[in-house]
C-alpha positions in Angstrom: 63.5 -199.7 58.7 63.7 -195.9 59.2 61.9 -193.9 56.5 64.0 -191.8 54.6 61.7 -189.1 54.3 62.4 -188.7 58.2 66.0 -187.5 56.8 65.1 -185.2 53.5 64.1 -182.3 55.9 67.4 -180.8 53.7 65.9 -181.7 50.1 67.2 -179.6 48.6 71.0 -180.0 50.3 70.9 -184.1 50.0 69.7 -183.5 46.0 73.0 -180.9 45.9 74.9 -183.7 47.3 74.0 -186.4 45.3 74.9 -184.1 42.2 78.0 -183.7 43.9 78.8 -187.3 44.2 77.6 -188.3 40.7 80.3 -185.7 39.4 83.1 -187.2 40.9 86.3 -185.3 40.6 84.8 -181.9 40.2 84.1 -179.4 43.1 80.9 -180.5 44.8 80.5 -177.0 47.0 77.8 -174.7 46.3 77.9 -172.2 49.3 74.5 -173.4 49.9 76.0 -176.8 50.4 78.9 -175.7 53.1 76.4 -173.4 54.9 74.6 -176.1 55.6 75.3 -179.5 57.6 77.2 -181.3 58.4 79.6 -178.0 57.5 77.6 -174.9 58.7 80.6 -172.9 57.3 79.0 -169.9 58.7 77.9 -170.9 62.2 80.1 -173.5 63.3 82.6 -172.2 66.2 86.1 -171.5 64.9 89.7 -171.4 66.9 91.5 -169.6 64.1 94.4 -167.5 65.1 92.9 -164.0 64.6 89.1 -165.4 66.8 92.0 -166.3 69.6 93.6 -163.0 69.4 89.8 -161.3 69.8 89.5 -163.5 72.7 92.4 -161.9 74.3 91.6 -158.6 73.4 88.1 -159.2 75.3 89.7 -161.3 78.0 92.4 -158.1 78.1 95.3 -160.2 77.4 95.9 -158.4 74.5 96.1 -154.8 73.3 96.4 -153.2 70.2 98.0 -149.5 69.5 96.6 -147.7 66.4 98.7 -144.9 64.4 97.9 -142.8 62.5 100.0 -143.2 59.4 99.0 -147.3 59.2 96.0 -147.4 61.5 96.3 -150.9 63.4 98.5 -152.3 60.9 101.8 -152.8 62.8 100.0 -154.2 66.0 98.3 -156.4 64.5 101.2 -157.7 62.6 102.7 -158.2 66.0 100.2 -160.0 67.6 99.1 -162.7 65.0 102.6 -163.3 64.8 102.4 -162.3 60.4 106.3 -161.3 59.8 106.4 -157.8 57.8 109.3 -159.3 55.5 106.2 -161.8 54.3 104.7 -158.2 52.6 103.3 -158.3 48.8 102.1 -155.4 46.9 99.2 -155.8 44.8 98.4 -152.7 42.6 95.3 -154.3 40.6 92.1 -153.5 41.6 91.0 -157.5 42.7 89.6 -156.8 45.8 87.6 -155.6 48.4 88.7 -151.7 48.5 89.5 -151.5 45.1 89.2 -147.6 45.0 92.1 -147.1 47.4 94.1 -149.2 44.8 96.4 -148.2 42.6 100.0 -148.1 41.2 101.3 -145.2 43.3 99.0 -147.2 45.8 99.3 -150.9 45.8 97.8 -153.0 48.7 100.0 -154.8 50.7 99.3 -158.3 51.8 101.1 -160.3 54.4 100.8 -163.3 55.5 102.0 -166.8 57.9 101.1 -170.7 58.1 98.0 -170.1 58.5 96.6 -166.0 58.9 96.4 -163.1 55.8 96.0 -159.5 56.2 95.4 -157.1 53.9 96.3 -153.2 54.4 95.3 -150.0 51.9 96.8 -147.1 52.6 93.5 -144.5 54.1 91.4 -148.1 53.7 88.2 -147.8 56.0 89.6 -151.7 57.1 92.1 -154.1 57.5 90.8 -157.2 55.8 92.1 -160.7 57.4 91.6 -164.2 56.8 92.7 -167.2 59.1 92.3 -171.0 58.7 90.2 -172.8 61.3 91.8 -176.2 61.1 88.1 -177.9 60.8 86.3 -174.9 58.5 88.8 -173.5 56.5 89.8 -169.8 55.8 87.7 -167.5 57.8 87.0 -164.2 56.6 87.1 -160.9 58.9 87.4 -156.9 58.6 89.0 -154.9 61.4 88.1 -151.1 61.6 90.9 -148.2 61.0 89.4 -146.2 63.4 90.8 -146.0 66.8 88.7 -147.4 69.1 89.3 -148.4 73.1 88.4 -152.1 72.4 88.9 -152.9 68.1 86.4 -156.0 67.2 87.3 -158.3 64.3 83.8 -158.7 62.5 84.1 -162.1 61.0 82.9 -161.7 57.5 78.7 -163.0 56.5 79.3 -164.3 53.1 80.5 -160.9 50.5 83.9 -162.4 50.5 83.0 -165.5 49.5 81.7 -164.2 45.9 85.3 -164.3 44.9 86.9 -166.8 47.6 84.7 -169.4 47.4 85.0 -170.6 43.9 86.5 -172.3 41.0 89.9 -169.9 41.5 89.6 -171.5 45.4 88.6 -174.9 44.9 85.0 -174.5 45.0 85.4 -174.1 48.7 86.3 -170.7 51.2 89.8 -170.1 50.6 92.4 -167.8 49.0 93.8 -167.3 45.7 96.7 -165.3 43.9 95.8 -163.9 40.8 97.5 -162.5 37.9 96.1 -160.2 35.5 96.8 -157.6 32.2 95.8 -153.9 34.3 95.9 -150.8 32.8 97.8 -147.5 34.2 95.0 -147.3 37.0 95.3 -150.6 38.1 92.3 -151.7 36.8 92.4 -155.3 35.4 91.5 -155.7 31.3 89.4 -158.9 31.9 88.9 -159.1 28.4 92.5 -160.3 28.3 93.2 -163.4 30.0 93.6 -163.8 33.5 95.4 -166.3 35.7 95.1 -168.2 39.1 98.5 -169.3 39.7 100.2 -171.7 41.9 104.0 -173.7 41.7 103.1 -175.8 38.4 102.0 -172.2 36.4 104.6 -170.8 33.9 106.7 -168.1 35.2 104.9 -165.8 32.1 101.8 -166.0 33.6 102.6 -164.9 37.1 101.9 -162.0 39.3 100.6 -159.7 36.9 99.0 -156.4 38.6 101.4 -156.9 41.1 105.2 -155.3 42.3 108.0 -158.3 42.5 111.3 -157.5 43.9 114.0 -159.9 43.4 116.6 -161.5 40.5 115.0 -164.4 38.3 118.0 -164.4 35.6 116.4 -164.5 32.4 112.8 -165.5 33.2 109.9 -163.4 32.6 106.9 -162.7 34.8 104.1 -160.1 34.4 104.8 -158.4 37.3 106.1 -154.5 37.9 104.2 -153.5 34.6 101.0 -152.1 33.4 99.2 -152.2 29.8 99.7 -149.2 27.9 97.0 -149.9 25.4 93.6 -151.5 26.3 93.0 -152.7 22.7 96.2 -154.8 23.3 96.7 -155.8 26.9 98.6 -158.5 26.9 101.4 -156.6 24.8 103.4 -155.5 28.6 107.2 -154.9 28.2 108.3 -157.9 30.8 112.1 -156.8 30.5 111.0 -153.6 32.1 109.7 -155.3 34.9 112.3 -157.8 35.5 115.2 -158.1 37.7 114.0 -155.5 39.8 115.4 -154.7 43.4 113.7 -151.3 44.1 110.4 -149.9 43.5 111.0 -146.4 45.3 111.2 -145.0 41.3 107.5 -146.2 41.4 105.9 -145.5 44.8 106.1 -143.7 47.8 107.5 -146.4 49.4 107.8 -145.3 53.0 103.8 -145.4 53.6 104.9 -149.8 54.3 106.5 -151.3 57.2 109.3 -152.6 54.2 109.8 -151.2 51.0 109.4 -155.2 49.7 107.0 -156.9 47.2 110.0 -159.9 47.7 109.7 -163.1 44.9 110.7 -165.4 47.3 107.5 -164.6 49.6 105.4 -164.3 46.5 106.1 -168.6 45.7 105.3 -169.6 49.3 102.0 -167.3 48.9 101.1 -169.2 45.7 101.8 -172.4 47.1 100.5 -172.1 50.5 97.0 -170.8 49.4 96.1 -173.5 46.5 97.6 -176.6 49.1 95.3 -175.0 51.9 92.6 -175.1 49.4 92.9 -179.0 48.6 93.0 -179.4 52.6 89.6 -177.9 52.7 88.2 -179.5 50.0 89.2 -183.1 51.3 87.6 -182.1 54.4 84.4 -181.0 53.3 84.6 -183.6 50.9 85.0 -186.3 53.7 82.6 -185.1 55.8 79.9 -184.6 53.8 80.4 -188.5 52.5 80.5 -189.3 56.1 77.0 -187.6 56.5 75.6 -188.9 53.5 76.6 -192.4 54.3 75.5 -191.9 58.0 71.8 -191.2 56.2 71.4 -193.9 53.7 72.7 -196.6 56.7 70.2 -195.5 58.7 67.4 -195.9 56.0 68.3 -198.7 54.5 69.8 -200.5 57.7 73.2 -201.1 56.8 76.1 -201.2 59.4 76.9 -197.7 60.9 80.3 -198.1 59.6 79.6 -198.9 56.0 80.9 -197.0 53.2 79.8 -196.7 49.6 82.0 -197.2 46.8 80.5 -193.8 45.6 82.2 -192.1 49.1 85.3 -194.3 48.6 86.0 -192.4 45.5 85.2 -189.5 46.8 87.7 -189.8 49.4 90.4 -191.2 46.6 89.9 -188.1 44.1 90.2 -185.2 47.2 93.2 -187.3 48.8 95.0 -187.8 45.1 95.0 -183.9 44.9 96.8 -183.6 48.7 99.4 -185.7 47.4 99.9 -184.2 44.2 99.9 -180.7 46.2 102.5 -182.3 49.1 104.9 -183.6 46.6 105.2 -180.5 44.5 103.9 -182.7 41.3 103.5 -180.8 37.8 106.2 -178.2 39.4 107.8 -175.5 37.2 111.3 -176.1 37.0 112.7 -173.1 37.7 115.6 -172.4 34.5 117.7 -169.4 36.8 118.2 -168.6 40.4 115.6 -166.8 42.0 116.6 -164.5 44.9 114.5 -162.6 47.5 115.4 -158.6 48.9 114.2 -159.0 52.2 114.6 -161.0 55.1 111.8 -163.4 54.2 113.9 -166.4 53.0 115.8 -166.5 55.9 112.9 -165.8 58.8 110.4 -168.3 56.8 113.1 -170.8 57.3 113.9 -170.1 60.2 110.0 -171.0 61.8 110.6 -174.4 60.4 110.7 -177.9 62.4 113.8 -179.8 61.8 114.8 -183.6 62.1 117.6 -185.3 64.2 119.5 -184.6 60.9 118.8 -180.5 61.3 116.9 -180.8 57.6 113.6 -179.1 57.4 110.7 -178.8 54.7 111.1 -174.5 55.0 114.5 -174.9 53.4 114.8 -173.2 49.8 116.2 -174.6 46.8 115.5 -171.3 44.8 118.2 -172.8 41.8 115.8 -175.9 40.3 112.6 -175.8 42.2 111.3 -173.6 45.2 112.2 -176.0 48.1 115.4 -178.4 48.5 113.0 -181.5 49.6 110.2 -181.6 47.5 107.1 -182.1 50.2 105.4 -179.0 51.3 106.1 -177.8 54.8 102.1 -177.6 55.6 102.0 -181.1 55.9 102.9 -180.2 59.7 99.7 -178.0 60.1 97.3 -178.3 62.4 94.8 -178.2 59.2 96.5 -181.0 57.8 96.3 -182.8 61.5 92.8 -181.9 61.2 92.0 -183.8 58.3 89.4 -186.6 58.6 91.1 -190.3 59.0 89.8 -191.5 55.8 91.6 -188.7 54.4 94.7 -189.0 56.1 94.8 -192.4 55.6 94.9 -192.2 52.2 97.2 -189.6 52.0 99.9 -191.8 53.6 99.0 -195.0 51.6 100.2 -192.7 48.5 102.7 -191.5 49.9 104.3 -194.7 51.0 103.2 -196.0 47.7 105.2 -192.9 45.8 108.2 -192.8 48.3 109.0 -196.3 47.7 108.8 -196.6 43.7 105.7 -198.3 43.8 103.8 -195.7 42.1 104.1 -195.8 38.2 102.1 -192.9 36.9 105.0 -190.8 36.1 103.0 -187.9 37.9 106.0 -187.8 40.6 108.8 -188.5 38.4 110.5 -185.4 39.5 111.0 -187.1 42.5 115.1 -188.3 42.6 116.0 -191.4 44.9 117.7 -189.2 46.9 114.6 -187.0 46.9 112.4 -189.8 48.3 115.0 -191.3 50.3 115.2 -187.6 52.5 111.3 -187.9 52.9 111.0 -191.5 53.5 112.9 -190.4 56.7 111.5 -186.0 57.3 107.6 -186.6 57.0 107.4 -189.0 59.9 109.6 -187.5 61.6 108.1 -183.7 61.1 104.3 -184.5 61.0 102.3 -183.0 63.7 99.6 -185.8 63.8 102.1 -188.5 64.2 103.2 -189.9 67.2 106.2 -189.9 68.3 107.5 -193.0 69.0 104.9 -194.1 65.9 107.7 -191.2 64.1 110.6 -193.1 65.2 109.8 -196.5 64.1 109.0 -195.0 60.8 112.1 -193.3 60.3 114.0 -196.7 61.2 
């Protein structure tokens, strides 16, 4: 037998681990813990998309024009492929320039599948994040200086203070959050304050930020500050609803669009808390793999053996995919929501679509945010990139769910007709499937 001590060289990262495992269900992700192996979150090679557009840059490929109203903005817009019509406005002070924020102000964030940037008007940077299908989001800055060759400078660990937590999943990833602010922005954390995804109440959304677009008679946070600090949470929400324009509010000529659109700002909630739960399977797999790669070898059991303690693991992180995928705990939506900008249509518009021309980007926008209830990342590369075990449960749910087996009454919301449509789209859509595999399944 191998002595174990030949493998506790990382005491103090296998003692994290088994504190993650005993807590099953809870994230097990220290930075400590994804810094190290089998992770090495911050020196593991990454293919995201804005470390392939640096590649071209140095490879001279690709070129980026600076101006000087928006610095590198627009270019880089262009070449990561980020639509402008994806653009949210963001006049809290939650982030990393915080004193170029403000009301007259607001950051703008836009954002893809799978790439974020983030723009202050006079910021020293352009802050971006992109997932690497294995590692996660991957944090970077960009300098608003012109310079013959710009360098994305891929961020060594500041960011993480606020993207690598509870609010992310206890791993590297992005967030939307919604607080009280005051007149300057400045968020009144002694109020509460809210992470929000699709299941959160329409109340509790996109406070400290601008929302353009019709919601009938539902009420967000958004558009409004505090007027009295001993009382934040006392905001006049009609004032900030319905609204179409924000020109009375801002200058808004200093942004590509004059947009903070609703429609955008649901796809941005979803799409960072699912990419989070792809993450944290992954880690989650991976470092189980690792551990039970260890205690084989020391205690020589079969390579290929798995604990019951990693099976569980593997359960929990899969169970939250699916929940994620199928939209469970969704707020029902009680009016029409409708967009101002182009974003609706474009976002669709990037979508795969089956032999029946129905696609996962298509909006519902009347009950729920999309017409078939399974979220379009399913076709990512980071969901490709899951780990098997992971995968593999994700689709012994999912048939178990899509074919009435499942009796939890988590996925109630799912019609017949509802599972029916994805019985036949996922196979057919999913990037990791083969083809003819996709086929067969759709039969």
């Amino acid at each position: 037998m191998t002595p174990i001590s030949r493998y506790l060289s990382r005491g103090a990262v296998l003692a994290a681990l088994v504190a993650g495992f005993a807590g099953a269900g809870r994230p097990a992700f220290a930075q400590a813990l994804f810094e190290s192996e089998p992770i090495q979150y911050d020196a593991a090679p990454v293919e995201d998309r804005v470390a392939r557009l640096q590649d071209r840059l140095e490879r001279g490929e690709a070129r980026l024009e600076h101006a000087s109203d928006r610095g590198w903005l627009d270019s880089v817009l262009r070449e990561l492929d980020v639509p402008a019509s994806s653009q949210a406005l963001v006049f809290s002070k939650t982030s990393l320039q915080l004193r170029k924020i403000s009301r007259t102000r607001p950051r703008a964030l836009y954002f893809n599948d799978d790439t974020y940037v983030g723009y202050c008007q006079q910021g020293d940077v352009l802050e971006l994040a992109a997932i690497d299908p294995q590692q996660g989001l991957i944090f970077y800055t960009l300098d608003q200086q012109p310079a013959e060759t710009p360098r994305f400078v891929r961020d060594k660990g500041h960011c993480l203070s606020c993207h690598a937590t509870a609010r992310t999943q206890g791993v590297p990833g992005a967030l939307v959050r919604s607080v009280f602010a005051d007149r300057d922005g400045t968020p009144l954390l002694g109020a509460a304050t809210f992470t929000t995804d699709d299941c959160s109440p329409f109340s509790e959304r996109w406070g400290g930020w601008y929302v353009t677009g019709t919601h009938g008679d539902m009420r967000h946070m958004g558009n409004v500050t505090s007027p009295d600090r001993k009382a934040p949470e006392e905001i006049d929400r009609e004032q900030g609803a319905n609204r179409s324009d924000l020109s009375p509010l801002f200058d808004v000529g200093h942004y590509p669009t004059p947009h903070s659109d609703i429609v955008a700002l649901l796809v941005l909630e979803h799409q960072t808390q699912m990419q989070n739960a792809f993450t944290a399977a992954n880690y989650e797999a991976r470092h189980a793999a690792w551990y039970d790669g260890i205690m084989n070898d020391a205690l020589d059991r079969p390579d290929d053996f798995q604990s019951e303690t990693t099976g569980r693991r593997i359960a929990s992180a899969s169970e939250k995919i699916v929940r994620g995928l199928l939209f469970s705990g969704e707020f029902a939506l009680t009016a029409p929501i409708q967009g101002t900008s182009a974003f609706a249509e474009e976002f669709a518009a990037r979508g795969n679509r089956d032999a029946r021309g129905r696609s996962l980007r298509d909006f519902d926008l009347d009950r729920r945010l999309f017409k078939y209830p399974c979220s379009f990342l399913i076709e990512s590369k980071q969901f490709s990139a899951l780990p098997q075990s992971v995968r593999d449960q994700v689709d012994r749910r999912l048939e178990e769910i899509l074919n009435g087996r499942d009796e939890s009454g988590r996925f109630a919301h799912l019609s017949e007709d509802d599972r029916a449509a994805l019985r036949e789209m996922i196979p057919a859509l999913r990037a990791d499937r083969p083809a003819t595999e996709a086929a067969q399944s759709a039969d």
